[in-house]
N, C-alpha and C positions, 0 to 999 in steps of 0.2 A: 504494500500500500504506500503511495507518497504522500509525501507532507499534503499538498494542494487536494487528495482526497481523502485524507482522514479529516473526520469532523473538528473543530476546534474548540477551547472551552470559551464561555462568554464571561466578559466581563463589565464592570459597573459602570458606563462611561464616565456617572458624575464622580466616584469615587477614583478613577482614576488619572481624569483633569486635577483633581484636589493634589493629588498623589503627585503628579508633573510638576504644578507652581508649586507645593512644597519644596520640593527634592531641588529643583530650580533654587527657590530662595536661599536654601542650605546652603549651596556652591556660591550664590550670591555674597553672602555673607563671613563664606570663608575668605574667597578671593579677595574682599574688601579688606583683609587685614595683612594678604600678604607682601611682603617687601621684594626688592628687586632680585636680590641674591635669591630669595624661594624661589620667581620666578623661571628664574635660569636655571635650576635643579634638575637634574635629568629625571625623565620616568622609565618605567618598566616598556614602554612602549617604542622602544626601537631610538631614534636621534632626538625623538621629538621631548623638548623641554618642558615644563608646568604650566609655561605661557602659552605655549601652543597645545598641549591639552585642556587648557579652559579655552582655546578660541574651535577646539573642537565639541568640547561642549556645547558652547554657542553654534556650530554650526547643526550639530543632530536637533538642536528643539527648531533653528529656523529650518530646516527642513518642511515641517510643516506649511509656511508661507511660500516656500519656493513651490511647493507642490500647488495649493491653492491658488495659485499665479499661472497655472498651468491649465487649458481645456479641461475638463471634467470625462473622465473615461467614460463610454458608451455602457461597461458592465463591468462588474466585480469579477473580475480573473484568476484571485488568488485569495489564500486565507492568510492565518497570521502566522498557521506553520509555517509557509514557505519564507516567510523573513529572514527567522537565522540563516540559514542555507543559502539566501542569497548578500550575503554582505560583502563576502570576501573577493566578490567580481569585480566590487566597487574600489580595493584596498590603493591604488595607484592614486586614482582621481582624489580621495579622498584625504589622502597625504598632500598632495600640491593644493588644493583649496585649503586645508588646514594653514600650509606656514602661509600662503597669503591673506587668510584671515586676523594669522599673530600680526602679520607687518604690516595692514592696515588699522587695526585697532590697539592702540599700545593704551588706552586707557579702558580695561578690560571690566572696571565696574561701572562704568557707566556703558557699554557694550552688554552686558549682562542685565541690567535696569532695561534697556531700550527693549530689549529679548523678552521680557518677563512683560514689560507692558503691553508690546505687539502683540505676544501670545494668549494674552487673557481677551482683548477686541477679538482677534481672528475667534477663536473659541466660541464667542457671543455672537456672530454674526455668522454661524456655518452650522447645519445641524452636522451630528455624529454619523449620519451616515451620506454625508456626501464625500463621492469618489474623491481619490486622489490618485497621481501614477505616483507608485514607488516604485524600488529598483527589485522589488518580489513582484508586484506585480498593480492591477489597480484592486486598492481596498478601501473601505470605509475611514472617514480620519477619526472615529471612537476605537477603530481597531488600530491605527497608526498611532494613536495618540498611545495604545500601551507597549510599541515598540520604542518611543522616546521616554517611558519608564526603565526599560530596560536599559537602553545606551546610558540615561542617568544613572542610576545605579552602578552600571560596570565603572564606569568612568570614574564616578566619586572614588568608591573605591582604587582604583589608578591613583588619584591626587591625595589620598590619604597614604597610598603607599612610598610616595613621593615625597611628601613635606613630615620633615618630623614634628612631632605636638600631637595636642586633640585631634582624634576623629573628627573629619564632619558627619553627623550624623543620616542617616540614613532613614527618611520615612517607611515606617511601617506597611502601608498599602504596595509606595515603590517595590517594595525589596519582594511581598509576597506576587506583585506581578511578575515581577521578573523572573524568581524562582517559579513560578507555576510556567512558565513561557518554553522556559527554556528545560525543564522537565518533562512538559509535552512535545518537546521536539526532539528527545532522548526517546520517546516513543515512537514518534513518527520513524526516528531513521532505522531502529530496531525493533520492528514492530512483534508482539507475541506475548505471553505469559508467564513465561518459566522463570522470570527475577521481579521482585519489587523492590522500587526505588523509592525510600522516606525520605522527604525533608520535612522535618517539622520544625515548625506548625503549619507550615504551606501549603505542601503538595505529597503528592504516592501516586507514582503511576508502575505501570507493567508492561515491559519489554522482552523481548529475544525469544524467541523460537524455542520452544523445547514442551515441557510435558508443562500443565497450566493447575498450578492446585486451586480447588475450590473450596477448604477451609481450614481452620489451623493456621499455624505458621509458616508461610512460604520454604520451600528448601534452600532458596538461593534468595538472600536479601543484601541490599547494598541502603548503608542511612548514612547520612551525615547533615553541616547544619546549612541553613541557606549562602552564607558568602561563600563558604569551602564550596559547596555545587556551583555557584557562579563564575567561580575563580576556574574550576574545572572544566563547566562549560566551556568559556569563552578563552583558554589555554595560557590563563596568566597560574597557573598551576597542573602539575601532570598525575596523572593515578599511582605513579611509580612515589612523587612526592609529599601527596596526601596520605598514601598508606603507610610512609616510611615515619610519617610524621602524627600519624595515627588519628588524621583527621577525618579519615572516612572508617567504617567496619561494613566489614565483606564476607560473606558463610555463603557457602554452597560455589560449583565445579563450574556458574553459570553465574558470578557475581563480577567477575572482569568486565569493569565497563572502558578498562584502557584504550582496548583497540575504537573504539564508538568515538573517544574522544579526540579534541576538542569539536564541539556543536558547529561555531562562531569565532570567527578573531576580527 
């Protein structure tokens, strides 16, 4: 089964606009206090600095506007599984828009305000289910709106790995969407019964091909907690390293989810 036809789960739209401007405001908030040296601190993410991961940040939520700027597709072509799956076609383009976004915007909270006001108009003036073209395909922007949960989320985390100090904190709805997202597309890509995967308090879903138990205690379980699944997902973390580190637990001959991994980068 592919992503594009397995069903996908639904989500709140207004709880997850809430979820956006939060998570939004959090980076907001952090950035506003950082100094010039944080900004030029490298990240886990290849060349690119903390500057140019907040000007990426700014670019996944204006995503939205750019798409809305765009015709409106004649029909919904894809779901929200096929998102992850499709990011990494974009990884080139996305890198040279990035550092051109650091080197036009050097005053990065007032770049982040303009972002955060744009996006609560756009929001008010569009219902949730008018199309947009993504690079998965055309979807709804109540369904796009919870793939800019995601990229918030992942990213936060990136800039908290980056700057030493407090965490920025992480809203609670964000973090269970993203976890439940990219969970179900651990399913999508290994579709079946024979492992279940907990993250609690989020999600549990059932993947890979094999014999499917219908009660009791599954034979092959795989749990861990939501940022360890994210970090896994999206391969800012490996199975070899989570398990070494004993941030996941794994029972049963069909709990290897190394080779499935990374979802998304």
């Amino acid at each position: 089964m592919s992503p594009a036809k397995k069903r996908a789960r639904t989500y709140d739209p207004a709880r997850t606009r809430a979820a956006v401007l939060a998570q939004l405001g959090n980076v907001r908030e952090a950035v506003a206090g950082l100094t010039p040296q944080q900004l030029a601190l490298p990240t886990r993410l290849g060349k690119w600095t903390v500057r140019e991961l907040v000007a990426h940040i700014g670019m996944a939520v204006t995503a939205i506007e750019r798409a809305l700027d765009l015709p409106e597709p004649p029909k919904q072509d894809a779901t929200l599984l096929d998102w992850p799956f499709a990011t990494s076609a974009s990884a080139t383009a996305i890198d040279d828009f990035t550092r051109r976004l650091a080197e036009r915007h050097p005053g990065l909270d007032t770049y982040l305000a303009d972002i955060a006001r744009n996006l609560g108009e756009q929001l008010d003036a569009h219902p949730g289910t008018r199309l947009l073209a993504t690079n998965a395909g055309a979807l709804p922007l109540a369904d796009y709106l919870v793939t800019r949960a995601v990229e918030l989320v992942v990213h936060t985390d990136d800039l908290n790995a980056a700057v030493p100090g407090p965490d920025i904190p992480l809203d609670r709805q964000a973090l269970a969407a993203a976890t439940r997202l990219l969970a179900d597309a651990l399913a999508a890509r290994a579709p079946g019964g024979a492992t279940e995967v907990r993250i609690p308090p989020y999600a549990v879903v059932q993947c890979i091909e094999g014999p499917r138990h219908t009660r009791g205690t599954p034979p092959n379980v795989v749990e861990t907690d939501p940022l360890t699944w994210i970090r896994l997902a999206t391969g800012r973390l490996t199975w070899q390293e989570a398990m070494a580190e004993a941030k996941v637990s794994a029972s049963g001959e069909r709990a290897d989810l190394g080779p499935l991994l990374p979802l998304m980068s």
